[in-house]
C-alpha positions as CSV (number, residue, x, y, z in Angstrom):
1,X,-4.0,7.6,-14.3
2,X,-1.0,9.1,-14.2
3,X,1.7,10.1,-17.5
4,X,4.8,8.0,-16.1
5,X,6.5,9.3,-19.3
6,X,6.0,12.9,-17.8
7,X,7.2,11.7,-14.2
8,X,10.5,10.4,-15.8
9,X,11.1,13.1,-17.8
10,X,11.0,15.8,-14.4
11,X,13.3,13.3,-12.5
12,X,16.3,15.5,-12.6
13,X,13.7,17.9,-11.2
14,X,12.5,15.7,-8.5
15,X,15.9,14.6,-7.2
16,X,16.5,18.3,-5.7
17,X,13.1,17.0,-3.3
18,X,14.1,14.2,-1.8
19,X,13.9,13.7,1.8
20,X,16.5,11.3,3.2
21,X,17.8,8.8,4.1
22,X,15.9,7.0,1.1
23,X,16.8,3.1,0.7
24,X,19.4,3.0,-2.3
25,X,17.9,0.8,-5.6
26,X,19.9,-2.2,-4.2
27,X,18.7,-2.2,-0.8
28,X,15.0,-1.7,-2.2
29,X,15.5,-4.9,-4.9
30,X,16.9,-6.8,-2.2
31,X,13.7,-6.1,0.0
32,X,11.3,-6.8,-2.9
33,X,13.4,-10.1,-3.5
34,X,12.7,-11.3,-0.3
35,X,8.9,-10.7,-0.2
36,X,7.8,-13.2,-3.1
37,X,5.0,-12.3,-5.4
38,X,2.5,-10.0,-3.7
39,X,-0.9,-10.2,-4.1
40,X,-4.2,-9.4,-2.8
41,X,-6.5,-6.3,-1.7
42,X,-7.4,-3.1,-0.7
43,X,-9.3,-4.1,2.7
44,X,-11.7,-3.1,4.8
45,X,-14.3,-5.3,6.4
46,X,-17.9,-5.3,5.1
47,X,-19.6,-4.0,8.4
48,X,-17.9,-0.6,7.9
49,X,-19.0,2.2,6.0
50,X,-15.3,3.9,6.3
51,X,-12.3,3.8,8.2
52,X,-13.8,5.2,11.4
53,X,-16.5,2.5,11.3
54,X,-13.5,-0.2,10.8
55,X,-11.3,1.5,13.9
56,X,-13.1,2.9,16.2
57,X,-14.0,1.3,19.9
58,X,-17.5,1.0,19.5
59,X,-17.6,-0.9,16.0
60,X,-14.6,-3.1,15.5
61,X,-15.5,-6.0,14.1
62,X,-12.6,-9.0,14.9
63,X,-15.1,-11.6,14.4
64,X,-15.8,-10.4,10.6
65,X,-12.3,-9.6,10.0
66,X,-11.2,-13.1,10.7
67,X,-13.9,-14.6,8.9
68,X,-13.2,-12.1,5.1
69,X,-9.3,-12.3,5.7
70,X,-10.1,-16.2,5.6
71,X,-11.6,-15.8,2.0
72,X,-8.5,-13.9,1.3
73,X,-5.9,-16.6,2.6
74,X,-8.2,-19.1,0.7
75,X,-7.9,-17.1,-3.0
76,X,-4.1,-17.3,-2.3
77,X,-3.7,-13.6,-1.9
78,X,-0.9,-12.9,0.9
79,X,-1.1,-9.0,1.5
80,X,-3.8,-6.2,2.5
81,X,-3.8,-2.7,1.9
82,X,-5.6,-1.0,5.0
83,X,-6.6,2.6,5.6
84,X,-6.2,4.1,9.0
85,X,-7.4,7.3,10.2
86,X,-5.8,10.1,11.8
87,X,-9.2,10.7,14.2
88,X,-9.4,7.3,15.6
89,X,-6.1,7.9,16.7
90,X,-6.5,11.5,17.8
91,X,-10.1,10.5,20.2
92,X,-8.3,6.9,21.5
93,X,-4.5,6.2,21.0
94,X,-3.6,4.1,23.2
95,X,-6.7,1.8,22.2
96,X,-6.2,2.5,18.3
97,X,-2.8,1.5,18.7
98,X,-4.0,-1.8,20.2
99,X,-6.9,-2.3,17.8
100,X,-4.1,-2.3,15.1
101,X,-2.4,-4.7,16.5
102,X,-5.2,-7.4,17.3
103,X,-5.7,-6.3,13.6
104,X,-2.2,-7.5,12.7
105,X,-2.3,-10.5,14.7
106,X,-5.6,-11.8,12.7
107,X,-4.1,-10.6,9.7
108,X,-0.9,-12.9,10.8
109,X,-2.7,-15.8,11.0
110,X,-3.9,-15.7,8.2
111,X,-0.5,-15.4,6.5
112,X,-1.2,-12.0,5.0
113,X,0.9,-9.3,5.3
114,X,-0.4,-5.4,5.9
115,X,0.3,-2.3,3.9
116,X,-0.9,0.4,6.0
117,X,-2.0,3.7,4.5
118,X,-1.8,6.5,6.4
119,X,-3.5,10.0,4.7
120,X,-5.9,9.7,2.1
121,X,-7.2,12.8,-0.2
122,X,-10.5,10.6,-1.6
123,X,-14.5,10.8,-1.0
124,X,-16.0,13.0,1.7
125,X,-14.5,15.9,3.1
126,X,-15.4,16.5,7.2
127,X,-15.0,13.1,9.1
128,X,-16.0,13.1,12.4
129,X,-15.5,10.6,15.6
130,X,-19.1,9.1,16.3
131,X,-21.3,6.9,14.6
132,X,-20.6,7.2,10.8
133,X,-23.3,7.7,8.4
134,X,-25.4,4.8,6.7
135,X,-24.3,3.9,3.2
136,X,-26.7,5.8,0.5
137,X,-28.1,3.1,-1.6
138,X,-26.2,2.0,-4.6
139,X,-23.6,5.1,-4.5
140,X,-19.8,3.9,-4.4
141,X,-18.0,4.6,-1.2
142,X,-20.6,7.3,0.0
143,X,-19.6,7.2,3.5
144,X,-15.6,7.1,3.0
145,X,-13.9,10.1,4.5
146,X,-10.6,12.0,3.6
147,X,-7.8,11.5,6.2
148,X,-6.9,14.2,7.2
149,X,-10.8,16.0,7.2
150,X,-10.3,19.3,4.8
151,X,-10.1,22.0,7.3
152,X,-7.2,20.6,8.5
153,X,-5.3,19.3,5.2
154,X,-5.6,23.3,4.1
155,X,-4.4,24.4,7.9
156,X,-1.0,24.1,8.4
157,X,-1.4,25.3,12.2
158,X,-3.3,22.3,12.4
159,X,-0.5,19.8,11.9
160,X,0.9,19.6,15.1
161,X,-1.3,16.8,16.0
162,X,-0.8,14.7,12.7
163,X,3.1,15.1,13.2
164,X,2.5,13.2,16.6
165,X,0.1,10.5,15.1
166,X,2.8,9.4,12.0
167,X,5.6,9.3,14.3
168,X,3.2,7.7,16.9
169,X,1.9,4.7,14.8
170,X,4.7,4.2,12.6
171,X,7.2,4.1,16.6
172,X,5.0,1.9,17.2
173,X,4.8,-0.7,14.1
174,X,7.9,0.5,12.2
175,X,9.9,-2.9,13.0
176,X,6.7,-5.0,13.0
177,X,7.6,-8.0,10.7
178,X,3.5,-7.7,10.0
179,X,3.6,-4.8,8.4
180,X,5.3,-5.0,5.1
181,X,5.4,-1.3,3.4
182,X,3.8,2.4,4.4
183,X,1.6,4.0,2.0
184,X,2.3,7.5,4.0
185,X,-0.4,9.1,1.2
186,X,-3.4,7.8,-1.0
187,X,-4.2,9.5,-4.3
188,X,-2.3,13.6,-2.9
189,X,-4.2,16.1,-4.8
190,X,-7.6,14.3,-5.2
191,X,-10.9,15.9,-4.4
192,X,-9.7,19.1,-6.1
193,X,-6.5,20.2,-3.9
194,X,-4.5,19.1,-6.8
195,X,-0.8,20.4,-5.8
196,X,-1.8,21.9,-2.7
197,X,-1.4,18.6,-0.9
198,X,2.4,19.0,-1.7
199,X,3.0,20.3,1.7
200,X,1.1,17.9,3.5
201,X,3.0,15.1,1.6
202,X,6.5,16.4,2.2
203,X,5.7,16.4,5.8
204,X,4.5,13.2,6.0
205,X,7.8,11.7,4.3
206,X,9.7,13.6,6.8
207,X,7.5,12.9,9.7
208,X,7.8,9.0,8.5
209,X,11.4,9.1,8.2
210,X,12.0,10.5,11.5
211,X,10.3,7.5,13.1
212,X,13.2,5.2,11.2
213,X,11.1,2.0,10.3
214,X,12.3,-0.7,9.0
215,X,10.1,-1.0,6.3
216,X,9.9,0.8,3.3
217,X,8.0,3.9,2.5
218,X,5.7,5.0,-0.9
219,X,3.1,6.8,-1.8
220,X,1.5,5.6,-5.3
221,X,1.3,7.8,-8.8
222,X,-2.1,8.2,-9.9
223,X,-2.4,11.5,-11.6
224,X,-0.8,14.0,-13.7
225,X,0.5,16.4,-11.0
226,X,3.7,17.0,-11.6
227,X,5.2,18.1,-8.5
228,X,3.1,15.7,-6.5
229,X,4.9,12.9,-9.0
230,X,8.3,14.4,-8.8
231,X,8.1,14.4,-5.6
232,X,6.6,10.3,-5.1
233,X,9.0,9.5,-7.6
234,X,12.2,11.1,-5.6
235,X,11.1,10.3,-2.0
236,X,9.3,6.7,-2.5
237,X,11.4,3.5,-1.2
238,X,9.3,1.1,-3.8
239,X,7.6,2.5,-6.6
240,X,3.8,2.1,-6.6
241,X,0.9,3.3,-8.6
242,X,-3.3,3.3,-9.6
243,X,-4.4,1.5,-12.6
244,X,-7.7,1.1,-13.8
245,X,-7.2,0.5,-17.2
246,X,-7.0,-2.0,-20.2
247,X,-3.8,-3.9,-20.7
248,X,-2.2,-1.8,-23.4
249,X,-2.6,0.9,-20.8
250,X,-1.1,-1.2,-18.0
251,X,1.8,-2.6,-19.4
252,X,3.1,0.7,-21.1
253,X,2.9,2.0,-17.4
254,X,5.2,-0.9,-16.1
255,X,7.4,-0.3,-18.9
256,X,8.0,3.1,-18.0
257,X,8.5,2.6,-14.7
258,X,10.6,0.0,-14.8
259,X,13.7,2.8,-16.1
260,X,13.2,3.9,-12.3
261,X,15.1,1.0,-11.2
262,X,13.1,-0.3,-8.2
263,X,10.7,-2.6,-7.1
264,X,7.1,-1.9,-8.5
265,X,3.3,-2.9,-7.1
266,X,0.5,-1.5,-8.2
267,X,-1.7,-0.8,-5.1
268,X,-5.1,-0.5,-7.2
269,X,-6.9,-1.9,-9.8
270,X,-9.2,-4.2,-11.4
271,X,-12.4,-2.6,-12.4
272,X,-14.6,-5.0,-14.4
273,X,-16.3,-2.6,-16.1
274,X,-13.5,-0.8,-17.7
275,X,-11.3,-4.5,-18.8
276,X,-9.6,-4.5,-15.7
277,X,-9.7,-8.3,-14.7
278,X,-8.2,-10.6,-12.7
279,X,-7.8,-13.2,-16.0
280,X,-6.1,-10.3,-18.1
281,X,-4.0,-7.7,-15.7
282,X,-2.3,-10.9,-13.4
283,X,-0.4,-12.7,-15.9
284,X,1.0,-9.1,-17.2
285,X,1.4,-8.3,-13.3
286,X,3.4,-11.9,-12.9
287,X,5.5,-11.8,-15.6
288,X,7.1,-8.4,-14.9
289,X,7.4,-9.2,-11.7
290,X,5.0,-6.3,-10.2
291,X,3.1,-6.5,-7.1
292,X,-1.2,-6.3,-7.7
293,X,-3.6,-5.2,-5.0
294,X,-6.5,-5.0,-6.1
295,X,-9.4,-2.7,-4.7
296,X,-12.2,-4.4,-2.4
297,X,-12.2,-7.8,-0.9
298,X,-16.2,-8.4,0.2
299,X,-18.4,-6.4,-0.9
300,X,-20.5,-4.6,2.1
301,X,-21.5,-1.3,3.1
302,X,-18.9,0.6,0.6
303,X,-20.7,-0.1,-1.8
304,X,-17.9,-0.7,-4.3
305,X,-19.6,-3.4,-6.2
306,X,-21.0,-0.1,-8.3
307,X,-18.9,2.3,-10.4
308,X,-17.7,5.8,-9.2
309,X,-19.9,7.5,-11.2
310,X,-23.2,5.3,-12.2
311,X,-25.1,5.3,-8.8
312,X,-28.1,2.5,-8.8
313,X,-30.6,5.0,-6.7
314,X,-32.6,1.9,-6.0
315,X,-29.7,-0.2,-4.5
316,X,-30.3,-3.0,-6.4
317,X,-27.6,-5.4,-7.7
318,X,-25.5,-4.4,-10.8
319,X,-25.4,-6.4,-13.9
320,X,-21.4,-6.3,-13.5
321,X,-20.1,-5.8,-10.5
322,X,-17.2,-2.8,-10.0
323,X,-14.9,-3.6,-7.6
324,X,-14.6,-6.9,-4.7
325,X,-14.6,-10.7,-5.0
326,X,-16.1,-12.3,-2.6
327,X,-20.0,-11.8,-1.4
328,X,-20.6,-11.6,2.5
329,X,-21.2,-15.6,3.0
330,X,-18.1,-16.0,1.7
331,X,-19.6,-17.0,-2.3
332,X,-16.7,-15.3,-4.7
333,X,-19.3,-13.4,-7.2
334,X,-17.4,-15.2,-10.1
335,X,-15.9,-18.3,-9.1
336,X,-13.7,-18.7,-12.1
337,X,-12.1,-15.8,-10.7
338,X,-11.0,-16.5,-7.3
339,X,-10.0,-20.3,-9.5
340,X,-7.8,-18.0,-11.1
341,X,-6.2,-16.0,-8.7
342,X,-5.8,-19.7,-6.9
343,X,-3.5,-21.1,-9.2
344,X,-1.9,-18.4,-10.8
345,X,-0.4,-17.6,-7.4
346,X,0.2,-21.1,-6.1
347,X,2.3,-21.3,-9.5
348,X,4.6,-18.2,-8.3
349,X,5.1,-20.0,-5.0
């Protein structure tokens, strides 16, 4: 997790970044005024692996969609936090673009608003268009894929095409009253590229910005890179961020950011296993007014009901699960949770 005390310290650094024209403080609190009390999940259905699996022709799944965004709307969560992929769009644009919005309109019905993620620097390294692998047994998120694949995130000649799919989708959904924010970059530096993802995410801020949406942009703090924060901190609309820690942990991080003046939401967290609940991080969430997405919905072939780094070779059930709420029939894995999450946000309504 990421020093926000370090962050704020390099502002005056960071402001010499920024890539206009960034929504002013007020415009962003007005925004955030509007939306009510966001909460929900990071989503992705259970029949897919990754997010090639969840967008591409031959395995889009509306039917299960409809049904695990109906658990959602049931929990009282109102927003989604959805990965996309820059190959989908590259092999089919015209029917990614499409898929999206059938996506949105399910999504809509459902009265759940998207936040759309864009590039993503987590998990495997060389996706490919085709049939995605089958998930290892018991191993978190073994078939997720980076977005974009390595050899082009370190190619620079290779951006061409990911300059034309941000301006593409974003064209295309930017004054979409269904989409709510853009995430233009998950977790920048992960797998080991550390601040040699700086490039990629200026670009993407400018490529975004270009496109003039009318909702805001972020990518969230999760680390201690400190140009990659500098730079999130400087360029993002609302301020967003990772937590997977206790609450001592997560309410010094709201504290800090907080002297940033803008709207907050964290876009992950909850992870049983490290006291990251439901019962102990929403109330802290609610009462500072901070958005909380929390990661996985229905657990499925991610296999994110185990931890990052305690694989169950044998694929059985763990004791506790990691991440996700709801089991496939629709059965929350601890019904006291989903209670919970009920009335705490029918309360904020």
């Amino acid at each position: 997790m990421v020093s926000l005390l370090l962050s704020i310290l390099i502002l005056s650094e960071a402001d010499s970044t920024s890539i206009g024209p960034r929504w002013t403080p007020e415009q962003a609190t007005e925004w955030y005024r509007e939306q009510g009390w966001l909460v929900g999940a990071n989503f992705i259905p259970s029949t897919a692996v990754n997010q090639l699996e969840m967008w591409q022709a031959e395995t889009y799944d509306t039917s299960t969609i409809d049904r695990e965004l109906g658990f959602a709307e049931g929990a009282g969560m109102n927003v989604m936090r959805v990965f996309l992929h820059d190959l989908a769009w590259q092999a089919d644009s015209a029917g990614f673009k499409s898929r999206v919005g059938r996506f949105l309109g399910i999504a809509a019905k459902h009265r759940i608003r998207i936040l759309f993620v864009i590039f993503d620097d987590c998990w495997y390294p060389d996706a490919a268009i085709g049939k995605q692998p089958a998930p290892k047994p018991g191993v978190h998120n073994s078939g997720w894929v980076r977005s974009p694949n390595a050899a082009t995130h370190n190619d620079p000649g290779r951006w061409g095409y990911l300059e034309r799919y941000v301006k593409d989708i974003i064209s295309t959904f930017g004054r979409d009253g269904r989409v709510f924010m853009w995430d233009l970059y998950n977790e920048p530096g992960n797998s080991g590229y550390n601040e040699r993802s700086l490039p990629l995410l200026k670009e993407v801020f400018r490529w975004a910005r270009a496109a003039s949406p009318t909702q805001p942009l972020t990518s969230g703090l999760w680390y201690d890179h400190k140009e990659l924060n500098a730079f999130q901190i400087s360029n993002s609309d609302v301020i967003t961020f990772h937590n997977y820690g206790d609450t001592t942990s997560l309410k010094q991080e709201i504290l800090n950011l907080q002297k940033l003046g803008r709207p907050i939401v964290c876009t992950e967290y909850m992870a049983r296993t490290r006291h990251s609940t439901f019962q102990t991080h929403l109330p802290i969430f609610k009462q500072y007014d901070v958005g909380a997405i929390n990661w996985g919905l229905v657990s499925g072939k991610t296999n994110t009901i185990y931890e990052w780094d305690k694989p169950v070779p044998d694929g059985s059930e763990p004791m506790i699960w990691f991440h996700d709420v709801f089991r496939k029939n629709g059965n929350p894995y601890r019904p006291e949770e989903v209670k919970f999450i009920r009335e705490i946000t029918r309360n904020a309504e």
